[in-house]
N, C-alpha and C positions, 0 to 999 in steps of 0.2 A: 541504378535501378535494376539494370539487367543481373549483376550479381547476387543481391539481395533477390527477385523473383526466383531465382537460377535456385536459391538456398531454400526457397520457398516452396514451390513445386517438386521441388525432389525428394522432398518430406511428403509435406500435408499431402497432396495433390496425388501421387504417385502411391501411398499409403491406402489414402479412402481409395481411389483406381481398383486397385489390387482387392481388395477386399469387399468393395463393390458389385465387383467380377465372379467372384467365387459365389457369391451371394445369388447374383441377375444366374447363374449357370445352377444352381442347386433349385432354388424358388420359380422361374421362367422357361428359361431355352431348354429343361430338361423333358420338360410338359409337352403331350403332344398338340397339335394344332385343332382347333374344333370341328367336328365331325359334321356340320349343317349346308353343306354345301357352298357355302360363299365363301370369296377370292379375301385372302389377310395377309398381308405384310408378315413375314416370319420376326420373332424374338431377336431383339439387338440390346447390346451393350453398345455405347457408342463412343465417343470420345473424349466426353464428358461426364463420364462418372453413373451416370442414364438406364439404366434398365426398363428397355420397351417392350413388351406383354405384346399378344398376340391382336394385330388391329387392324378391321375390314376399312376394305380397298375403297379409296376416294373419302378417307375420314381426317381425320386430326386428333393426333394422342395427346395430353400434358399427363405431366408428373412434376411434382415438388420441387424447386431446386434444393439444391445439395446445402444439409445441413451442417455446414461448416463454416468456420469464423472467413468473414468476406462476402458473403452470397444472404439473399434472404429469403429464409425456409417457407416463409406465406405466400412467397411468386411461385408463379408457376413456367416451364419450360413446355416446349410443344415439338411435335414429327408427325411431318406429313404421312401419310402412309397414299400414294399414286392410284389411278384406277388399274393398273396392272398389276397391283400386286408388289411392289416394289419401292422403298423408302425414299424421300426425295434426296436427290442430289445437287449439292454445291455447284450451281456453273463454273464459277471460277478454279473450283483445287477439284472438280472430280468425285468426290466423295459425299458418301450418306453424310448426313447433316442436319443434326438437331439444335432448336435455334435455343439457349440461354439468355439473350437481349432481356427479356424480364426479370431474369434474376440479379442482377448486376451487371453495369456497364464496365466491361473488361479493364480497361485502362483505369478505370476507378480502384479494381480491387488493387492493381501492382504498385497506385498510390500507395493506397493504405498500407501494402504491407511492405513497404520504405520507411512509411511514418512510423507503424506501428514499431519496425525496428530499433528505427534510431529512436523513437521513447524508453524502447527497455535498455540501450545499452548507456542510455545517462540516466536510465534509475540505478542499474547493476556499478556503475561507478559512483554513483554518491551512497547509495549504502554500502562499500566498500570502507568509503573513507569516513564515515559516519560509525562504522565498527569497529577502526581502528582509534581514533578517539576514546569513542567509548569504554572500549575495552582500557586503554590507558585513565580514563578518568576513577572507573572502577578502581584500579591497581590503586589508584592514590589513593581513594576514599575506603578504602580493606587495610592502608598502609600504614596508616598514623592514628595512634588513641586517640589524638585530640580529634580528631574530626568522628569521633562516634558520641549521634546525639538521635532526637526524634528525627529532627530535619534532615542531614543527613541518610538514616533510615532512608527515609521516603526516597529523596535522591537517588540510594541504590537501587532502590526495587524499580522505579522509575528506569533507571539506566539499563537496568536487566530487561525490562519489559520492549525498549529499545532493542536494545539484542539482538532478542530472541524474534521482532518480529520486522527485522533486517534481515536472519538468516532465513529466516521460512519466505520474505519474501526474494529474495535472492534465489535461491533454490527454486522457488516455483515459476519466477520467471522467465528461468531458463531453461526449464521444463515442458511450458508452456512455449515459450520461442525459436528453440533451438532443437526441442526434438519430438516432433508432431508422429511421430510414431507411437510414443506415449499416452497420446492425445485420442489417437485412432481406438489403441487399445483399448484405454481408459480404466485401470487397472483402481482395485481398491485403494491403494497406499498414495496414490496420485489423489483421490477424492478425500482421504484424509488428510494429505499435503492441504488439501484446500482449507477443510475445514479448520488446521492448527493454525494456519495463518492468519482468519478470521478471527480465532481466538487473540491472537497476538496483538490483532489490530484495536481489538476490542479493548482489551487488556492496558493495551498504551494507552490509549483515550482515556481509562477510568485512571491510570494514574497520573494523569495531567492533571483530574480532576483531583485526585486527593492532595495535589500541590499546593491546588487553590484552596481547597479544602482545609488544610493545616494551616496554612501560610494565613488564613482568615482568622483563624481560632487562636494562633497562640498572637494575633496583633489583637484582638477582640477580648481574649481574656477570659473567656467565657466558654461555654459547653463542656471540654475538659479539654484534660492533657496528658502528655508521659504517655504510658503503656498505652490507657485505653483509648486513645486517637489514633495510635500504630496499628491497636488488632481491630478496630474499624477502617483504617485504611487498607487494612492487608484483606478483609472480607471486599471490599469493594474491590480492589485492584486484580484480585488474583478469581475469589470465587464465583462475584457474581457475574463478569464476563464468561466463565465456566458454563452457567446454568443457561446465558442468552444465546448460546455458542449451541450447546444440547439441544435448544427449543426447535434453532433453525436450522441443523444438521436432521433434527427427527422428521419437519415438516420436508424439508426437501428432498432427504432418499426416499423419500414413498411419494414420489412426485414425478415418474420417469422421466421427460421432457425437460427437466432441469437436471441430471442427474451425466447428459453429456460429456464428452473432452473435457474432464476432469474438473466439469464445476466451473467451468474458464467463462459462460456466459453469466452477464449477469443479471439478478433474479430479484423482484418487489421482493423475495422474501427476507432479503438482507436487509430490510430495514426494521427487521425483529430484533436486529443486533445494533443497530446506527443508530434509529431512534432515539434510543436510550443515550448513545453517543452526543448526537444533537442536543438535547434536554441538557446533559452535563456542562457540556459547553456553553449552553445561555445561562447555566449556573455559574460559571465562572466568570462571565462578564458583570454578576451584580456582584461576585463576590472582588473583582478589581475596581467597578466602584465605591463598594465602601471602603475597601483600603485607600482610595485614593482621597476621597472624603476624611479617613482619619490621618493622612499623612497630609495633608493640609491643615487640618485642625492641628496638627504636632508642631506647625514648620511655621503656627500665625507670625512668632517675633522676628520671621526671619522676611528683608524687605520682599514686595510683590513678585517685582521679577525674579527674585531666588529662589521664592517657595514654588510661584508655576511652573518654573523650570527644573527645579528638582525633583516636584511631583510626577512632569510628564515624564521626566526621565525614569523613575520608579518605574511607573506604571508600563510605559514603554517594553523594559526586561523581562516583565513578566509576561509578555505576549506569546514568546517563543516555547516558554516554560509549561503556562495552561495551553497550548494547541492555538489559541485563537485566531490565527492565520488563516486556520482551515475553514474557517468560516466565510472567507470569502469566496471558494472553491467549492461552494454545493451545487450551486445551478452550473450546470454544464454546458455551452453553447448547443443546441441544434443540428448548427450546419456543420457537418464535418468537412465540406470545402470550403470554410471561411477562414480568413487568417486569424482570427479571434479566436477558434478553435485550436489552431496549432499554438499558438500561443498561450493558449491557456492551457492543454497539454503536455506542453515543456513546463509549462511554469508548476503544475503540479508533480512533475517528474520531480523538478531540482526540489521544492520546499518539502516534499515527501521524503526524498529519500536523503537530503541534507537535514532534514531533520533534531536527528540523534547529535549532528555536530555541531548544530548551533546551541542548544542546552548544553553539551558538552563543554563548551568553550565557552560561556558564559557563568556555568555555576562550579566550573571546578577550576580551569587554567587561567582564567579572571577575575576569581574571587581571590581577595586580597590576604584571606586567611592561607590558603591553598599555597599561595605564591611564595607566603611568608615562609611556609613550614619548607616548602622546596627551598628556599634561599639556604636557611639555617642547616638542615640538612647535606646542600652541596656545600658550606664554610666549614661545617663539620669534617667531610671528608678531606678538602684542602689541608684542614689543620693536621691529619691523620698523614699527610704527605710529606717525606723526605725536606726539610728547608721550610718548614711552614708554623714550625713547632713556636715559634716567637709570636705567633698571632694573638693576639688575648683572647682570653673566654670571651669579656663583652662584644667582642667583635660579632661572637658568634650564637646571641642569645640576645630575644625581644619576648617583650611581653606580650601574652595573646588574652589580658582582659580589660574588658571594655569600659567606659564608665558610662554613667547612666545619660550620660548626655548625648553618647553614641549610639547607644542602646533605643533612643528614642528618634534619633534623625535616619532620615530617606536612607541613610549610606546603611548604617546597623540592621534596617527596617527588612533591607530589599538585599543591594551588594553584598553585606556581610551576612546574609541570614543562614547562608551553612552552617557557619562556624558556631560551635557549643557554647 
């Protein structure tokens, strides 16, 4: 704990201090003292961050607590100001002494900012490894002709949309965490940092949804296909999170009070952007029941316990594909001293930023077309090696089409459904 506070305060804490200072010294302590005759406690900065204004003798000053992450900016803090003229003083250490007790219980915030650590440094490792995946799933699916189809498609842009909102969030959390001088600042390119992220996040959502999306339409047979499902997927996935992204970037810079340490609090107006997100997401749940409905209906001749169990299984892989996990992660606990908050905390940490790698490893290094093409590709090379030359072709050559019998079972339906 003392390390982490030690990282903590030497930033934030020492940053607003400073600049505080210059501020209470420019705005206050430069002013002269009121001319009316009664006894006022002189202008203090104190040791808290504090700027105290000129206050007659035998009163009680508040001012705000300090708007910064830990402390809550609607409490108020207080200084005595003495019938002499003179600020009250600490019995115990000696010194003037202005009381924060209302703004936050001390040993509360060097919790949080433990907690708060240790949450960013296992999100910053699982979107590590969720990039490194990704990135490798990408290479395969760029690498081989057969695997370019509509499905596919979406896959990529999907996987990109990963990415992309791995790096922004990587980047800003360590921006956010790690160097609260930025923070103090609050530079424009930091509040853009914010807003690309939102886009990012936005972005991944809607192309969970166009999974669902496709993945309904070509088991359904119906609405269309080929091109014009792709350049409707590509309008959902990439523009309209664009236009919800604009709405509440526009409402919020002209909103001072949220406009803060880089956008780091968060704001009812983000659900200009989530909303939408929500909605997608109960759309995907009706669209995994009817797939589950017609993958029952595919699997009647097949006995009870084969068809339930191969249904739930379908239906199962798709969970991690359309998001729907994150459906259990909307209500937030309350209490933040409750262990049901730490725990569900971590647990959004790891399923957020592990994310990208459980689709990764599900639809590219699992799929049995995927596997297939790595296999034939490494026998390839073998055969290509010094002593290997006696290997036969058949060794090194399978069929990659389906018959329609596969083409209609849970396996072709759902496992196989990358492949073209």
């Amino acid at each position: 704990m003392t390390g982490n506070f030690s990282l903590f305060e030497n930033r934030i804490y020492r940053q607003y201090h400073a600049w505080s200072r210059v501020q209470c010294m420019k705005n206050v302590m430069s002013k002269p003292a009121p001319d009316n005759g009664k006894v006022y406690c002189s202008p203090r900065h104190d040791h808290f961050m504090g700027c105290w204004n000129y206050t007659e003798a035998g009163t009680r000053a508040y001012l705000p607590c300090p708007d910064i992450p830990g402390f809550a900016p609607d409490h108020q803090a207080y200084f005595d100001c003495l019938q002499n003229g003179s600020w009250y003083v600490h019995p115990s250490t000696g010194k003037e002494y202005a009381s924060y007790i209302g703004c936050r219980n001390f040993q509360n915030v060097l919790t949080d900012i433990e907690k708060d650590l240790a949450h960013v440094y296992v999100s910053i490792a699982g979107f590590f490894i969720s990039l490194i995946l990704l990135i490798c799933a990408l290479i395969i699916f760029f690498k081989f002709r057969q695997l370019r189809c509509e499905r596919i498609t979406v896959h990529k842009n999907l996987f990109i949309s990963y990415i992309i909102t791995n790096l922004c969030n990587v980047i800003y959390l360590s921006i956010v965490s790690f160097d609260e001088g930025v923070l103090m600042s609050n530079p424009v390119w930091c509040q853009a940092l914010h807003v690309l992220t939102q886009y990012a996040v936005v972005s991944n959502f809607s192309w969970m949804f166009c999974e669902g999306l496709c993945l309904h339409t070509l088991m359904m047979h119906t609405f269309m296909s080929g091109n014009k499902l792709i350049v409707v997927c590509l309008i959902i996935g990439w523009c309209v999170p664009l236009v919800l992204t604009a709405v509440y970037c526009g409402i919020r810079a002209s909103l001072t009070d949220n406009t803060k340490f880089c956008w780091l609090s968060e704001s009812s107006l983000q659900w200009i952007m989530f909303a939408p997100v929500v909605l997608s997401m109960l759309i995907n749940i009706i669209f995994v029941i009817n797939i589950m409905r017609l993958l029952v209906t595919k699997l009647r001749q097949l006995p009870e316990a084969a068809q339930t169990r191969k249904a739930v299984r379908a239906t199962g892989i798709l969970i991690p594909l359309l998001g729907l996990q994150f459906l259990v992660f909307i209500k937030r606990p309350n209490d933040k001293d409750s262990t049901l908050y730490d725990v569900y905390t971590y647990a959004v940490a790891i399923v957020v930023s592990l994310q990208g790698s459980f689709v990764s490893i599900i639809y590219c290094f699992c799929n049995n077309e995927v596997v297939s093409l790595l296999r034939r590709r490494w026998n390839q090379h073998r055969v290509m090696l010094p002593g290997k030359h006696k290997r036969t072709q058949s060794s090194i050559t399978s069929s990659t089409t389906y018959t329609f019998t596969e083409l209609v079972s849970t396996q072709m339906c759902l496992e196989k459904i990358s492949p073209c």
